[in-house]
C-alpha positions, -999 to 999 in steps of 0.1 A, spaced: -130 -162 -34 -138 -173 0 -174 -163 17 -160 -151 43 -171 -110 49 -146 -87 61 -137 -53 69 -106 -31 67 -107 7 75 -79 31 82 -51 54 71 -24 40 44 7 51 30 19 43 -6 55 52 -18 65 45 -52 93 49 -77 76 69 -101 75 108 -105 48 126 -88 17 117 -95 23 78 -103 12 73 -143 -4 42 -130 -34 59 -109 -39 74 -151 -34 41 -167 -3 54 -185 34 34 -183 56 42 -155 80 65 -153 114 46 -157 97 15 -173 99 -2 -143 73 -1 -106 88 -7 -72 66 2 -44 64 -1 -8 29 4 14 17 1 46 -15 1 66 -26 7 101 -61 -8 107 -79 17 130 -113 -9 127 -116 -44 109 -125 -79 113 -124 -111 92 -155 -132 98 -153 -135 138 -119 -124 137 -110 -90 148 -83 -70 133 -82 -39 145 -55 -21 159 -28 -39 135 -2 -31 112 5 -49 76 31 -36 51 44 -50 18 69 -42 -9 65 -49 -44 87 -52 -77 72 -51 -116 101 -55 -141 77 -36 -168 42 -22 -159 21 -36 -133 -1 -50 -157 24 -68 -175 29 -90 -146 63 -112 -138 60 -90 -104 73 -104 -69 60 -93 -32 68 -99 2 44 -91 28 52 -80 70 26 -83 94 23 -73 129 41 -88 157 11 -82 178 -12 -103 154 -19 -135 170 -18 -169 143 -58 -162 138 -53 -126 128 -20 -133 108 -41 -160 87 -70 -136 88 -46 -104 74 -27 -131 49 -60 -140 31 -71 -105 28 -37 -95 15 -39 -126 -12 -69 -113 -29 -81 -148 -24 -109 -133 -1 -120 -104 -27 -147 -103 -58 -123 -111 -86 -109 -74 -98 -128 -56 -72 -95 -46 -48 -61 -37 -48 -53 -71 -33 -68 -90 -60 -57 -67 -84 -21 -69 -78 -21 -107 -68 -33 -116 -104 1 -98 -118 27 -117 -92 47 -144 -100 69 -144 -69 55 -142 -34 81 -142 -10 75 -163 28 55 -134 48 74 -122 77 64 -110 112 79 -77 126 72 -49 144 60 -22 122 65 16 132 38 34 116 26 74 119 6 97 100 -3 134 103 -35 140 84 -32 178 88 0 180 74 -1 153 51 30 136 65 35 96 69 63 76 76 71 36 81 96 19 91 105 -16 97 140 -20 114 161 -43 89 137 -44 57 121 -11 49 126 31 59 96 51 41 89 86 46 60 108 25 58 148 28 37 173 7 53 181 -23 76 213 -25 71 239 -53 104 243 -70 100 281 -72 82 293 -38 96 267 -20 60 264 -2 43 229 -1 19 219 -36 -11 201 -25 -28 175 -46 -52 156 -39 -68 126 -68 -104 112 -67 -110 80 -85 -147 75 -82 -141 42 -93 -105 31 -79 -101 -6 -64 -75 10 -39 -94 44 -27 -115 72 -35 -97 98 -25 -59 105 -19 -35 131 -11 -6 127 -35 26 134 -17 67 134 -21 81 100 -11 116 86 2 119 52 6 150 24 12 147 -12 20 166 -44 16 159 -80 15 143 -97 -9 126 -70 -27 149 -43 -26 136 -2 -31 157 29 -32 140 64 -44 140 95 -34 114 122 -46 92 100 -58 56 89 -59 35 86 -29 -3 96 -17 -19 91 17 -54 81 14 -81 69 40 -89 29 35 -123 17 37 -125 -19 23 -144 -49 17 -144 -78 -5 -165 -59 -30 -142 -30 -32 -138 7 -15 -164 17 1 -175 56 -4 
């Protein structure tokens, strides 16, 4: 772990290939024996040592043959087109783990399960959120198309709210489970539709969530 202190805060959304819920937030297998997942991130405030961050975008996509904790997984990160080379180096050591207490985030969580990490890549990342009707969708043109809506109640039709507290999750506290949709291509390829996702407020440092 590096010394350097650091700050991320703002709205994410998660999309995975698992039914509703994601056995994973339960520590149970995943749905189809298998976890492909796509995320993404707009940082409304956050700084890396002197560096600021806020205002940018980061996504990644991620592939587990077995569970997530089984390991033999591969990644590839997108950051920001706006990020100048501090802030990429800046988001790229947050997103390693590499700056996080060993275990205490999602980044160094997930990075201790990877065998593969694919070259990052710098896009432009479309990005929106509706916290009132729990709605999200990212897209970047030519890799990955993720959408997330409430999920619909086969019998009424209306939308089923959910909503998961982990008091002691290294990726959030709190999270709105939603319906996901997601496609992408290159290197780590995803393809679902009705499956897992949650929109969640982040508020991270190297020790963990914070709240």
């Amino acid at each position: 772990m590096t010394n350097v202190d650091w700050l991320i805060k703002g709205p994410e959304i998660s999309t995975c290939n698992c039914d509703w819920g994601c056995p994973c937030q339960f520590n149970s297998l995943p749905t189809h024996g298998n976890c492909r997942a796509g995320v993404a991130m707009r940082i409304d405030e956050g700084y890396f040592g002197d560096v600021r961050l806020d205002g940018l975008l980061w996504s990644a996509m991620f592939a587990w043959p077995q569970a997530i904790h089984e390991g033999n997984g591969e990644a590839l990160v997108i950051l920001d087109e706006n990020a100048n080379e501090a802030q990429q180096g800046a988001l790229l050591s947050i997103l390693s783990g590499e700056s996080s207490v060993p275990g205490a985030t999602m980044f160094s969580v997930f990075a201790a399960t990877l065998t593969t990490m694919h070259d990052p890549v710098i896009a432009p990342i479309h990005f929106k959120v509706d916290h009132d009707e729990w709605t999200g969708h990212f897209e970047i043109p030519g890799y990955i198309d993720a959408h997330a809506a409430p999920i619909t109640n086969p019998v009424s039709g209306e939308s089923h709210r959910a909503r998961v507290v982990l008091p002691e999750g290294f990726e959030y506290r709190e999270a709105e489970f939603v319906s996901s949709r997601t496609t992408a291509r290159g290197p780590v390829p995803l393809d679902w539709t009705d499956g897992h996702g949650h929109i969640c407020m982040i508020h991270m440092t190297p020790s963990g969530p914070v709240g």
